[in-house]
Backbone as numpy.savetxt, mean C-alpha at the origin, in Angstrom:
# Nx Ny Nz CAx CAy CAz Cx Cy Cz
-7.21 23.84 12.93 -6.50 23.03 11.95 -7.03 21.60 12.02
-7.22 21.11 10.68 -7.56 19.78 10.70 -6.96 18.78 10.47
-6.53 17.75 12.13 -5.70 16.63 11.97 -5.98 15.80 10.63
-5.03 14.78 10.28 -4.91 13.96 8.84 -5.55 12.55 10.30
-6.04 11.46 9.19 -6.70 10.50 10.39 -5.87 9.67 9.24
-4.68 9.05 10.73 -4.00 8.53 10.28 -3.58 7.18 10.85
-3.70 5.92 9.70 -3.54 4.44 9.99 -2.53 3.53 10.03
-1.57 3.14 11.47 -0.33 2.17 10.81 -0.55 1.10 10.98
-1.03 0.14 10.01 -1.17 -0.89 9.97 -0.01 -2.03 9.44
0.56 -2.95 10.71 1.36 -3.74 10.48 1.48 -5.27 10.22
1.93 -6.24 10.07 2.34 -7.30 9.98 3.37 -7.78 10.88
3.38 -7.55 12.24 4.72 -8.06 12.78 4.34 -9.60 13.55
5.73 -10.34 13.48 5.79 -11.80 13.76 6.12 -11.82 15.15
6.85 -12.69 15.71 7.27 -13.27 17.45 8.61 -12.73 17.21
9.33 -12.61 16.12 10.75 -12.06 16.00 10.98 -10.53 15.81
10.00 -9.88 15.28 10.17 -8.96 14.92 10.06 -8.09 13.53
10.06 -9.10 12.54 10.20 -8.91 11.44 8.86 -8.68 10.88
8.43 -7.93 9.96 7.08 -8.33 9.34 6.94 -9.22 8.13
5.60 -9.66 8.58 5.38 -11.26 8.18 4.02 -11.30 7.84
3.28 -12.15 7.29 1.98 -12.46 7.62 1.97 -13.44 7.73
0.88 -14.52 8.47 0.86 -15.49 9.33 -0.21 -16.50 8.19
0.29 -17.70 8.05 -0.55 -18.26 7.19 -1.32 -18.77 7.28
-2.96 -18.40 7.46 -4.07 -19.02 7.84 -5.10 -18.25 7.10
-5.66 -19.20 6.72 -7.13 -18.83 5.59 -7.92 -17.39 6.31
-8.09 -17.60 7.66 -8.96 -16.57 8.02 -7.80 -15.02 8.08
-6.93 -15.25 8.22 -5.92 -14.08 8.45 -5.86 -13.47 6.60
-5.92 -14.05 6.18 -5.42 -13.92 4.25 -7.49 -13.32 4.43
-7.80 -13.90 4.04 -9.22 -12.92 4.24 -9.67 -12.10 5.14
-9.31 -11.83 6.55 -9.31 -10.53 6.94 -8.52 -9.75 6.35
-7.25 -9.65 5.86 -6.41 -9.04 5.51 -6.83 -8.11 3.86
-7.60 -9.56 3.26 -7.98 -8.97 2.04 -9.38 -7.88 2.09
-10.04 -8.51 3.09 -11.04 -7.24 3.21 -10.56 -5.74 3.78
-9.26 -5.76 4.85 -9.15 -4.77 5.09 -8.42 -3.71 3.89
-7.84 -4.46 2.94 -7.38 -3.58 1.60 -8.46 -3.13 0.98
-9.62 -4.07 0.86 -10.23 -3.56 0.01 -11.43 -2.22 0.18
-11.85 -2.54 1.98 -12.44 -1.01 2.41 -11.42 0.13 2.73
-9.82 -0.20 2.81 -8.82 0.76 3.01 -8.74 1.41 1.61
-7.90 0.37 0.23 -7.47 0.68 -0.90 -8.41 1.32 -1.54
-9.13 -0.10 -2.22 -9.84 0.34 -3.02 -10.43 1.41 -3.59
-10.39 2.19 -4.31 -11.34 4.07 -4.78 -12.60 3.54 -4.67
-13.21 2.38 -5.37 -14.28 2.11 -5.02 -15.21 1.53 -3.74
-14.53 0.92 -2.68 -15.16 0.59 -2.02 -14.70 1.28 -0.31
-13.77 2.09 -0.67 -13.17 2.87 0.53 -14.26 2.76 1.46
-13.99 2.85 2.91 -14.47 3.37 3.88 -14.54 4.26 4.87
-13.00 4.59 4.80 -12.42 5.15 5.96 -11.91 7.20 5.23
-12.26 7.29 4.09 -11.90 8.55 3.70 -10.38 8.91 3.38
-9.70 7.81 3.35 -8.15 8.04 2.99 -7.69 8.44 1.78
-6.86 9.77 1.65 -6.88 10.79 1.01 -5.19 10.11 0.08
-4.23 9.36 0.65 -3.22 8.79 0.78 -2.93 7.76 1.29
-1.51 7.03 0.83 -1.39 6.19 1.80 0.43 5.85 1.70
0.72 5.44 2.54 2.57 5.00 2.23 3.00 3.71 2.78
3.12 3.02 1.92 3.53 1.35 1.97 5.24 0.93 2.11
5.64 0.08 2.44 7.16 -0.48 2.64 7.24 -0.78 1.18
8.47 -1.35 0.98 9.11 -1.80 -0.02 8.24 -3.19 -0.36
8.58 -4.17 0.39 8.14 -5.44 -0.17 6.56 -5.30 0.12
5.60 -4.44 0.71 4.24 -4.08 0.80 4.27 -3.74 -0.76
4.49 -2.96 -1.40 4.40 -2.37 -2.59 4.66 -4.13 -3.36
5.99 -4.25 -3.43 5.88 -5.80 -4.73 5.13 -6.27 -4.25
4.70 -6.88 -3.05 3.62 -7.94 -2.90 2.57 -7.73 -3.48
1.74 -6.51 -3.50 0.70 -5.98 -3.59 0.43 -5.23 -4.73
1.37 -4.47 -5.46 0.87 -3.71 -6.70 1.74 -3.75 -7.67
2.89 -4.13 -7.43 3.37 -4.27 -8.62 4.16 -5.51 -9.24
3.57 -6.10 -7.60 3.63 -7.90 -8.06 5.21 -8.53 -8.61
6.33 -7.76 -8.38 7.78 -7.76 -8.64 8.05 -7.40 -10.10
7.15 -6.97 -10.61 7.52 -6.40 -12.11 8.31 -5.15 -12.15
9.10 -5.17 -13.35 9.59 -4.06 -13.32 9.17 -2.82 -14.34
9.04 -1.60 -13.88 8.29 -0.88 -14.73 8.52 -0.51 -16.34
8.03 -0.10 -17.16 8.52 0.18 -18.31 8.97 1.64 -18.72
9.97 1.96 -18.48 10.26 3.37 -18.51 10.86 4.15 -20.15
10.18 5.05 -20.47 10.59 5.70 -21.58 11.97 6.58 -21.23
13.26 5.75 -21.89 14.42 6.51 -21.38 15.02 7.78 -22.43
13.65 8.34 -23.04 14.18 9.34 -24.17 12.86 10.01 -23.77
12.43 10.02 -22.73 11.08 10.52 -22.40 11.83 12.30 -21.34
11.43 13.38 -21.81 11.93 14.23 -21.61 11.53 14.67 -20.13
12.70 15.50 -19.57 12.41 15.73 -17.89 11.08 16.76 -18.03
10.51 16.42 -16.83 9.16 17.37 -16.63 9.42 17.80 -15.35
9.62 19.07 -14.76 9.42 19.50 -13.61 7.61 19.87 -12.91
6.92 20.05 -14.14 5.62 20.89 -14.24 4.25 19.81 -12.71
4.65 20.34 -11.63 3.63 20.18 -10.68 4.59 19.59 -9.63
6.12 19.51 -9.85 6.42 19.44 -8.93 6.86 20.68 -8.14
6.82 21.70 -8.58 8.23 23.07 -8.00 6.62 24.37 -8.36
């Protein structure tokens, strides 16, 4: 069986909380490591998935917007069941 190669990458502060630390070189390591992690195009590491926190997600992709949802848009079960 073939293990999943799997990455937890955190942000934690002196308190506990996660944080990121504000310094030019930390904000650009940080941004390179999204971009050989995230990116489809510039991946490195072969990651098939990935699962982010709450405020990881607004910070990062959906930037605190809220989505636009079609509320007459009919239920689809088809690929979940």
């Amino acid at each position: 069986m073939n293990k999943p190669y799997v990455i937890i990458h955190t942000h934690t502060s002196i308190d506990g909380n996660l944080d990121i630390m504000d310094l030019p070189e930390f904000k650009e390591a940080s941004r390179q490591y999204q971009e050989l992690s995230i990116n489809p195009e510039k991946q490195q590491f072969g990651i098939h998935g990935y699962l982010n926190g709450k405020t990881t997600t607004e910070d990062n992709m959906t930037h605190y917007k809220t989505p636009k949802l079609d509320e007459n848009a009919a239920l689809s079960l088809k690929g979940i069941m």
